[in-house]
C-alpha positions in Angstrom: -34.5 -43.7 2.1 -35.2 -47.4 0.7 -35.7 -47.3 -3.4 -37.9 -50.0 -5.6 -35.0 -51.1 -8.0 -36.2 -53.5 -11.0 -33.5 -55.8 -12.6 -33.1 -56.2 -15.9 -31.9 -59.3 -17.8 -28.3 -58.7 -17.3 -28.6 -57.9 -13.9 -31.1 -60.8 -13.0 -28.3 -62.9 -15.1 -25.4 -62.3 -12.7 -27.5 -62.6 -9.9 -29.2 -66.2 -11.1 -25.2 -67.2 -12.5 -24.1 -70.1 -10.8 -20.4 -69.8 -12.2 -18.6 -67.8 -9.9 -16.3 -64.4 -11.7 -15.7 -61.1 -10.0 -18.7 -60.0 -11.9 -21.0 -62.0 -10.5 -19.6 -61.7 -7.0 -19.8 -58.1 -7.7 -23.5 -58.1 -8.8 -23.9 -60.5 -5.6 -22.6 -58.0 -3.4 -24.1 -54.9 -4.9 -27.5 -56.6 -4.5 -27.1 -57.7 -0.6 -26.2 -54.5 0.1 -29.7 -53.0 -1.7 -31.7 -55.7 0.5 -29.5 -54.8 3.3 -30.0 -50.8 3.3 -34.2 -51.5 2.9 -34.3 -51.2 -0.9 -37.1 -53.6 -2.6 -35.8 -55.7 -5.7 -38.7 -56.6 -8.0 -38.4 -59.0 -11.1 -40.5 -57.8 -14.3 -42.5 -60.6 -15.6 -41.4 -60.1 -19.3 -37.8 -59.6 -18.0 -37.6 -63.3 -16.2 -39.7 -65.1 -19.2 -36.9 -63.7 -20.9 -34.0 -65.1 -19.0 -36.1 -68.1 -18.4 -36.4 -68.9 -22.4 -32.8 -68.6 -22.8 -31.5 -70.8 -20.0 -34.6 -73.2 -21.1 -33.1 -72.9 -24.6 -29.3 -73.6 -23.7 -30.4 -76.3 -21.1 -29.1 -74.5 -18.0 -30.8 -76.4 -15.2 -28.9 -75.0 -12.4 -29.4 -71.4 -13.9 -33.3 -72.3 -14.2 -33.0 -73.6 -11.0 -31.5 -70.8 -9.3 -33.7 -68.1 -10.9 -36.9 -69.7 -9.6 -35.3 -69.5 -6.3 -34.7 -66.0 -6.7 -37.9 -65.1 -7.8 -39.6 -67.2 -4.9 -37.7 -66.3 -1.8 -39.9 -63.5 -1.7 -43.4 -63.7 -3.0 -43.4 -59.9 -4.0 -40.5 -59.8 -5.7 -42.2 -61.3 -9.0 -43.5 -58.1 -10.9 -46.6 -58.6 -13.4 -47.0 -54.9 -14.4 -46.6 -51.1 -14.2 -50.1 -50.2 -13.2 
């Protein structure tokens, strides 16, 4: 049975970090294994203008970088509402 999971900011974080750490290959893993059993990952609007401001703010170009990626591999990933 495949699920609709929505990341939050922490989440969407690890996934988007470009530092590797066990949590971030954790996250990494736990999140290939969601796409792999059929799961759908969606991205909240609010939730990546969020993480977007804040690596914008610190100057994080290869975070920026990488969640824009993220977003766009897949078109319907990027989430504009609950209706």
């Amino acid at each position: 049975m495949s699920r609709n999971i929505l990341l939050d900011s922490g989440p969407l974080g690890l996934v988007t970090q470009p530092r590797i750490s066990p949590e971030v290959l954790g996250m990494n893993r736990w999140l290939l294994e969601r796409l792999s059993s059929g799961d759908a990952v969606f991205v909240p609007a609010i939730i990546y203008y969020e993480l977007r401001r804040e690596l914008l703010r610190a100057q994080k170009t290869a975070g920026l970088a990488r969640l824009d990626a993220f977003v766009q591999i897949d078109s319907s990933r990027y989430w504009l509402s609950f209706a």
